[in-house]
C-alpha angles and dihedrals in degrees: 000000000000096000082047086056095046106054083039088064094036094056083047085054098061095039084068099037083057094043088048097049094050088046096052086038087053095059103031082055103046090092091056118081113236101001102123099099095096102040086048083044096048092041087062091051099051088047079062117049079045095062095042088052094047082049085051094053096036111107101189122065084240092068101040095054089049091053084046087056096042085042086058099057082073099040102066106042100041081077084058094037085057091043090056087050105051084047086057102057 
């Protein structure tokens, strides 16, 4: 239960760390042109390592199955978030 508990809040963790560095990347960046591909890229991320943690805590297939849902609007465009960026340098 207690190692359950700890990767839980660890996944929450980084899940902040990601959303902080694309917030702080967001507004440092917003005076260079162009610049948004690896806060937007950070801030998937972070949606969904989010999502993946909330599955982790639900206890009821429901919810499970929501937090899957939510977990996927970050899955399928951090492959074309990395593609932007690759274009761009």
């Amino acid at each position: 239960m207690r190692l359950e508990m700890l990767l839980t809040g660890i996944t929450f963790a980084m899940a902040t760390i990601t959303f902080t560095i694309s917030a702080l990347m967001a507004v440092s960046l917003t005076r260079i042109r162009y610049k948004w591909e690896l806060p937007t890229l950070y801030f998937l991320l972070s949606v969904y390592i989010f999502g993946y943690g909330m599955e982790l805590v639900s206890e009821t297939i429901e919810f499970k199955i929501a937090f899957n849902h939510f977990q996927y609007f970050g899955i399928p465009f951090i492959s074309s978030g990395w593609a932007f960026l690759a274009h761009r340098y």
